[in-house]
DRENPA-3360 file (N, C-alpha, C; in nm, 2 decimals, always signed):
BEGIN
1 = XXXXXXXX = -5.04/+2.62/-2.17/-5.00/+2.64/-2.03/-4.98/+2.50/-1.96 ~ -5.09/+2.41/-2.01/-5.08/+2.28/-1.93/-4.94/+2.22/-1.99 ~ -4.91/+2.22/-2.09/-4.82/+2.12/-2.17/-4.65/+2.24/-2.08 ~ -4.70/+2.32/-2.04/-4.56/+2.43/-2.03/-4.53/+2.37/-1.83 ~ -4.62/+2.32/-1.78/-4.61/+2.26/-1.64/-4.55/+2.17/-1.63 ~ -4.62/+2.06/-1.76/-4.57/+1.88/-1.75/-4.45/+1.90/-1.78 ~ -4.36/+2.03/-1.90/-4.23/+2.02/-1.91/-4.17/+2.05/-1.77 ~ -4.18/+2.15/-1.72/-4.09/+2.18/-1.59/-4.09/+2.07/-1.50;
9 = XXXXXXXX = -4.23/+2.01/-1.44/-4.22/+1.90/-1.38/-4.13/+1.80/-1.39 ~ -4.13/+1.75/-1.57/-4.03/+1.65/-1.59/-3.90/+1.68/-1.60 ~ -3.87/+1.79/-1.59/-3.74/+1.91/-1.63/-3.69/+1.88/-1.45 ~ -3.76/+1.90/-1.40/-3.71/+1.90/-1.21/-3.68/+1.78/-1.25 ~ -3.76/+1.67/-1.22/-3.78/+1.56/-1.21/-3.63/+1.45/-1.29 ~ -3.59/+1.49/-1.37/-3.44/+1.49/-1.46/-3.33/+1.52/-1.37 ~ -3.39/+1.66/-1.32/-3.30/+1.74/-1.28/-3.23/+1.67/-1.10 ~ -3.33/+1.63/-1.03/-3.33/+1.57/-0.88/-3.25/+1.42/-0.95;
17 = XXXXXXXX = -3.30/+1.33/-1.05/-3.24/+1.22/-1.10/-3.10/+1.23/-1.07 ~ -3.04/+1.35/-1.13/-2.87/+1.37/-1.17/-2.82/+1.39/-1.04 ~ -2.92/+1.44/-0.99/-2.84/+1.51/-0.84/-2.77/+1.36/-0.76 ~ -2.95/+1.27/-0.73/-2.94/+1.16/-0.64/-2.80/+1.07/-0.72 ~ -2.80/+1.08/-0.86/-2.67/+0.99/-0.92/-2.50/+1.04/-0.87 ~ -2.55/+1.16/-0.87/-2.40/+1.26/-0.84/-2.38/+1.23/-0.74 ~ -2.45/+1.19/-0.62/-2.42/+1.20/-0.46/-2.39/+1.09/-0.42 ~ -2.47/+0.94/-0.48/-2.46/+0.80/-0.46/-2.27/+0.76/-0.56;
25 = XXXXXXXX = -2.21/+0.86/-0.71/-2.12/+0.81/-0.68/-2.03/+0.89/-0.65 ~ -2.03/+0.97/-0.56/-1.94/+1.03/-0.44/-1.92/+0.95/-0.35 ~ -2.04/+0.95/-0.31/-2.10/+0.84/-0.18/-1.97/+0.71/-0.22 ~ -1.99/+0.68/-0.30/-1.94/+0.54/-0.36/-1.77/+0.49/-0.37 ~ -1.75/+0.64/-0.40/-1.62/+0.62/-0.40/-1.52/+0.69/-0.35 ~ -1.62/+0.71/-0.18/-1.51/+0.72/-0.10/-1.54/+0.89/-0.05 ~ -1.62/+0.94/-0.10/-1.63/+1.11/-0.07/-1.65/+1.15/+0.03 ~ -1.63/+1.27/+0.08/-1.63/+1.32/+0.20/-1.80/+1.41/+0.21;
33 = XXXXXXXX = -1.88/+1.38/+0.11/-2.00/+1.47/+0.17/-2.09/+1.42/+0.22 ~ -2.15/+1.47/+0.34/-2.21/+1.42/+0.45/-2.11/+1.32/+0.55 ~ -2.01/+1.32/+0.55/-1.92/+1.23/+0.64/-1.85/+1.36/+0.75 ~ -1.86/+1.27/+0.86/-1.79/+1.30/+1.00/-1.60/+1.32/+0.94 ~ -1.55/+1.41/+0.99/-1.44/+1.44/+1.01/-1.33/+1.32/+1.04 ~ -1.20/+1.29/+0.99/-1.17/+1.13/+0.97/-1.02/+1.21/+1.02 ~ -0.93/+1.08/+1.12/-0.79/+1.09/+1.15/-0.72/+1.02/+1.13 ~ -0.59/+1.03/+1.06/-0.44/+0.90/+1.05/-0.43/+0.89/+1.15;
41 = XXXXXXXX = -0.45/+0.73/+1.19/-0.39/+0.70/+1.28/-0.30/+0.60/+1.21 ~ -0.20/+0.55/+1.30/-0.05/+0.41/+1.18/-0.05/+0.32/+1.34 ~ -0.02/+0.22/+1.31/-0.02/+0.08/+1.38/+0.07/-0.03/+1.34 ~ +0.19/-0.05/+1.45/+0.28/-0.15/+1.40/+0.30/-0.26/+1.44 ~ +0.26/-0.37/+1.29/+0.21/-0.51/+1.33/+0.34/-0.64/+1.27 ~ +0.35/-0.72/+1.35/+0.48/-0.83/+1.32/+0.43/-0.87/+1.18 ~ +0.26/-0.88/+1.16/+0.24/-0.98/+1.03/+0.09/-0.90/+0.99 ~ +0.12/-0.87/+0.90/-0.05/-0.79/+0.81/-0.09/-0.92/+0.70;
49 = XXXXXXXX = +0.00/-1.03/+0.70/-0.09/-1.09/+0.61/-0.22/-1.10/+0.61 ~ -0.26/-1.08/+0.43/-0.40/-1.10/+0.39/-0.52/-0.92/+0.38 ~ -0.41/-0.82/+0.44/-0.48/-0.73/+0.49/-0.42/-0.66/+0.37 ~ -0.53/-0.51/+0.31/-0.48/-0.45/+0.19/-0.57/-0.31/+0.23 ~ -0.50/-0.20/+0.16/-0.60/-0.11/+0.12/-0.71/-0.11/+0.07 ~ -0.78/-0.02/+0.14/-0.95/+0.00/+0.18/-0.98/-0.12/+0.23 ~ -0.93/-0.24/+0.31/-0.99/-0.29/+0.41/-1.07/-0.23/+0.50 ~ -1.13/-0.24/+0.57/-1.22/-0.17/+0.67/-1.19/-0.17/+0.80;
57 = XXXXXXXX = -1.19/-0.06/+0.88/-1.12/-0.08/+1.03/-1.32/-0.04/+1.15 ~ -1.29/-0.15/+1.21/-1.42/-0.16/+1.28/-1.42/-0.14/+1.44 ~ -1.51/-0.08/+1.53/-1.49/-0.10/+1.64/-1.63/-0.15/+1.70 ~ -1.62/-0.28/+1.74/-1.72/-0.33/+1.81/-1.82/-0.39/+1.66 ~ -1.74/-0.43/+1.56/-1.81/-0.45/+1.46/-1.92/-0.37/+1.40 ~ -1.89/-0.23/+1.43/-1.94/-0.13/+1.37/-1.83/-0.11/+1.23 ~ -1.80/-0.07/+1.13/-1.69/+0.02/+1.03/-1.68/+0.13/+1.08 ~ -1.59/+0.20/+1.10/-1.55/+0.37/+1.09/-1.45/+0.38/+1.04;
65 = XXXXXXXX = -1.43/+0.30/+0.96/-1.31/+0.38/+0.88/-1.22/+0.27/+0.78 ~ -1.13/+0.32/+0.71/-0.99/+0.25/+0.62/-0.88/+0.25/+0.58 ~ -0.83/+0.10/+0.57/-0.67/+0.14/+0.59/-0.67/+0.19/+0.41 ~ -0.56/+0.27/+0.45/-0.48/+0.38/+0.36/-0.34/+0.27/+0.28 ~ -0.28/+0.26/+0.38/-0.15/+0.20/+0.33/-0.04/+0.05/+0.40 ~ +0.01/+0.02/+0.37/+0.06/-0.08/+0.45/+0.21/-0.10/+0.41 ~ +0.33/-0.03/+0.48/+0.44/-0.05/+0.43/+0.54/-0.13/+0.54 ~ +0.66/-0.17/+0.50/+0.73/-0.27/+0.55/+0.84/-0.18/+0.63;
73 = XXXXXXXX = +0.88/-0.16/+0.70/+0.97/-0.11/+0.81/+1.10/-0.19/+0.75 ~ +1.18/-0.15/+0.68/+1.29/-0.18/+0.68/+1.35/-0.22/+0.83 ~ +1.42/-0.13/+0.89/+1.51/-0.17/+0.98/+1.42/-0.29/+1.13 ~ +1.35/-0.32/+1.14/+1.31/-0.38/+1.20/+1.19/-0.48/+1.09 ~ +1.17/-0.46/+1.03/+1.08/-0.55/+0.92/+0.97/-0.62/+1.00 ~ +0.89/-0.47/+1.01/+0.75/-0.46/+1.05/+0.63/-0.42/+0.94 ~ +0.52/-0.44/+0.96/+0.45/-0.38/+0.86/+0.37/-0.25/+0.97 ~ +0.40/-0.17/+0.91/+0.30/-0.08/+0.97/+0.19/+0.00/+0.88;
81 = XXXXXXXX = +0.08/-0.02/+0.94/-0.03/+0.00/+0.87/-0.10/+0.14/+0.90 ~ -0.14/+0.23/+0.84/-0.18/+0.33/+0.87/-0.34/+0.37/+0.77 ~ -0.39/+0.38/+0.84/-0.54/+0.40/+0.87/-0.64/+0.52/+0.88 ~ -0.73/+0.55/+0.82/-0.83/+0.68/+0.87/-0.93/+0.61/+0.96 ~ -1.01/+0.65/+1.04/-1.08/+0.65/+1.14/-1.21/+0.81/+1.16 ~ -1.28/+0.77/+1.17/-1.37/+0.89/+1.21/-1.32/+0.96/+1.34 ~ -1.32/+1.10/+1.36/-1.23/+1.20/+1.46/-1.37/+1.17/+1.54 ~ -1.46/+1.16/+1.56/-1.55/+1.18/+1.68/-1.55/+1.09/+1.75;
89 = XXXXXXXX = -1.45/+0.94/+1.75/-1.45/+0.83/+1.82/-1.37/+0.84/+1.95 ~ -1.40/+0.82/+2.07/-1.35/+0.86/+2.16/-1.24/+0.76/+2.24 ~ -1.14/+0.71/+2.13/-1.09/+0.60/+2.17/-0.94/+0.64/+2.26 ~ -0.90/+0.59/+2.33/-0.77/+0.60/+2.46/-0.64/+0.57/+2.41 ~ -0.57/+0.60/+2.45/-0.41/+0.56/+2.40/-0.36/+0.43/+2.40 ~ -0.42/+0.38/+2.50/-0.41/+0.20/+2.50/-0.56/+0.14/+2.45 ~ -0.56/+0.16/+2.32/-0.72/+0.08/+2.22/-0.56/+0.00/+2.16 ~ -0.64/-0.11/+2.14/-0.55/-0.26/+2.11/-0.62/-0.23/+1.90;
97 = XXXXXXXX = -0.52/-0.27/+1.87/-0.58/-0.29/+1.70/-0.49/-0.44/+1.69 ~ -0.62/-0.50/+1.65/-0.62/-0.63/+1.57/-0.67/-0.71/+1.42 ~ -0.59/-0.78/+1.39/-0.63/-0.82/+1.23/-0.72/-0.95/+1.22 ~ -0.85/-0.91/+1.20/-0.96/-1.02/+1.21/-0.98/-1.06/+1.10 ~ -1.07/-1.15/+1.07/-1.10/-1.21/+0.94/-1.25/-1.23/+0.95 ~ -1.32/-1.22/+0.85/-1.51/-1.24/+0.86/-1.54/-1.36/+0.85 ~ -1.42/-1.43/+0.82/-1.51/-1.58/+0.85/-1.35/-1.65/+0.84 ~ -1.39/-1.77/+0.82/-1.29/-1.89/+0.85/-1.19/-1.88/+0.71;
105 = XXXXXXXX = -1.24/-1.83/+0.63/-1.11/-1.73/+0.47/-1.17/-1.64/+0.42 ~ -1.24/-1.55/+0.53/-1.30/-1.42/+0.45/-1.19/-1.31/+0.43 ~ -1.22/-1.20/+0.42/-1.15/-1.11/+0.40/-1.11/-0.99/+0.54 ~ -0.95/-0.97/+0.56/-0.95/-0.96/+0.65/-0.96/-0.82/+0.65 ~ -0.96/-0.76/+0.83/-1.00/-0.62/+0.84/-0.95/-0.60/+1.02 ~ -0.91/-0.42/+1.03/-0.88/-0.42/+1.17/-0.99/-0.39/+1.25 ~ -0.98/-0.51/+1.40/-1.06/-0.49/+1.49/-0.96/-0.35/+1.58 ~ -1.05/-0.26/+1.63/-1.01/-0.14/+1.71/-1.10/-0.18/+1.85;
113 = XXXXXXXX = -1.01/-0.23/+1.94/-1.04/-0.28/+2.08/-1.03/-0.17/+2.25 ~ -1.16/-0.04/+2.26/-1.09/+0.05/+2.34/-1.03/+0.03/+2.42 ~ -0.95/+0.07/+2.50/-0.89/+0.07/+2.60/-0.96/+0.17/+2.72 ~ -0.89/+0.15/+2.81/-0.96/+0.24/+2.93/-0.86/+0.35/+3.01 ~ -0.77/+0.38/+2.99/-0.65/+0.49/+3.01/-0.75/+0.62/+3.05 ~ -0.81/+0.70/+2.98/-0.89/+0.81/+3.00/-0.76/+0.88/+2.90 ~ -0.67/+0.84/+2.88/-0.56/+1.00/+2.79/-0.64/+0.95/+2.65 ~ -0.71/+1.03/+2.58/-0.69/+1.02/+2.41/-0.62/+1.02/+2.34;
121 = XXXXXXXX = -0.65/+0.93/+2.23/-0.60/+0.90/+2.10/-0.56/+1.04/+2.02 ~ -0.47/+1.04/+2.04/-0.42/+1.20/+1.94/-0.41/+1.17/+1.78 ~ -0.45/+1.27/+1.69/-0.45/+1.22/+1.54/-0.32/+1.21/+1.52 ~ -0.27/+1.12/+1.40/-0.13/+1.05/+1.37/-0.09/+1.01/+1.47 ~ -0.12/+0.95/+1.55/-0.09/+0.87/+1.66/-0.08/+0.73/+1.62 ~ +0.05/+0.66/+1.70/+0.07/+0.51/+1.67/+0.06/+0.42/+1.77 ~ -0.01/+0.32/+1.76/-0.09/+0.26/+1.82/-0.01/+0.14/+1.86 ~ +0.07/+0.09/+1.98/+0.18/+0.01/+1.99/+0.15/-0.14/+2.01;
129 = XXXXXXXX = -0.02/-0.11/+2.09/-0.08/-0.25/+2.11/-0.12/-0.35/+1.99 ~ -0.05/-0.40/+1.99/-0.13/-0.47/+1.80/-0.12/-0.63/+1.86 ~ -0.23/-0.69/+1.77/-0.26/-0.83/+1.76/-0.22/-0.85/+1.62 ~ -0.13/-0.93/+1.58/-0.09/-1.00/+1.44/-0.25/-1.08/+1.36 ~ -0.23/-1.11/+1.25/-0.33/-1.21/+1.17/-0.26/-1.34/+1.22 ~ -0.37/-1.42/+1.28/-0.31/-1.54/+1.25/-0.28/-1.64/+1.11 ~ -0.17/-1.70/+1.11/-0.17/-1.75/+0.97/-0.20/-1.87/+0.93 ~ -0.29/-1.90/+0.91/-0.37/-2.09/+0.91/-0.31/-2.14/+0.84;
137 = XXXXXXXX = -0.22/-2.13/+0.75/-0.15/-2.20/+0.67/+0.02/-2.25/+0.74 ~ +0.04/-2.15/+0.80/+0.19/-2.16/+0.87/+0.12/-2.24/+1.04 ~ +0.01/-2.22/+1.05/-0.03/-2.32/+1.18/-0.11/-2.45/+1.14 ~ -0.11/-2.52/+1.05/-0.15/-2.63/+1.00/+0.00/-2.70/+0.97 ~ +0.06/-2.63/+0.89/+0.21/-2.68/+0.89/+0.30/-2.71/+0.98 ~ +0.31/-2.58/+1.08/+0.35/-2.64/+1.20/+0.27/-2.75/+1.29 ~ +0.17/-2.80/+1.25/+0.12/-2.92/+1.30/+0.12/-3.03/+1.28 ~ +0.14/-3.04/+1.13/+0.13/-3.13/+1.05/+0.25/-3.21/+1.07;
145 = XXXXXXX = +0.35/-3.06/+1.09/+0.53/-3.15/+1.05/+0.59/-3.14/+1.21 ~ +0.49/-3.10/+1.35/+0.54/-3.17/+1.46/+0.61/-3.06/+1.54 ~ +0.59/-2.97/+1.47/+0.65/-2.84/+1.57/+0.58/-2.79/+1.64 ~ +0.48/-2.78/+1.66/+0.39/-2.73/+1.77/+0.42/-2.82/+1.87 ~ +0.46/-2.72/+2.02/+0.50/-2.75/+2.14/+0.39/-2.85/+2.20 ~ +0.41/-2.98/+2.25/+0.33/-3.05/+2.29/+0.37/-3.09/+2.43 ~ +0.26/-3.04/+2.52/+0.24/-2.99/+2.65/+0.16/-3.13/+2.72;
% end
């Protein structure tokens, strides 16, 4: 009887292991269990350099969310980026989205800046206020070779 307990015990014990693995690689790769309800929003920006799928979109340097996709607008040759977000975020129709970077060549990600309008962000909604990435490379060159407006 004793030897018939230590098996069930180790038997659960197995059994809770698979579970905690099952949920960490859900968790991992992107799953929806235990997560808040998420909305497309799309945002159209002059320059996404550096910026890719599953970058991270942040508000107030919290994460709530990831970009999805990033395609080029033909007729105007825009990039517009389009994004999930958590639905419980209570952001306004004029929230500014900007392309930040974690450090001086980290990896970049959108800053989500609210606004104050009081009208809500409706889901698939496009976001017109945009801040570009700046491009350190194309702004050293224009320094270098004398094109920067000198005031």
């Amino acid at each position: 009887m004793n030897t018939r307990n230590i098996e069930i015990s180790v038997g659960l014990f197995v059994l809770t292991g698979f579970a905690a693995l099952t949920f960490l690689a859900i968790s991992v790769a992107g799953g929806g269990l235990g997560r808040v309800g998420m909305q497309v929003v799309t945002a159209r920006f002059t320059n996404a350099s550096g910026l890719k799928p599953g970058s991270t979109v942040r508000v107030a340097g919290v994460p709530v969310g990831e970009v999805k996709s990033i395609v080029l607008k033909r007729d105007d040759l825009s990039a517009w980026v389009t994004f999930r977000i958590e639905s419980d975020l209570n952001l306004s129709d004029d929230t500014v989205a900007a392309i930040r970077s974690t450090g001086l060549l980290g990896d970049k990600f959108i800053a989500l800046k609210p606004g104050a309008s009081g009208v809500p962000l409706k889901p698939a909604a496009t976001i017109v206020d945009t801040e570009s990435t700046i491009d350190l490379e194309d702004l050293i060159s224009r320094f270098a070779f004398g094109s920067v407006d000198k005031k």
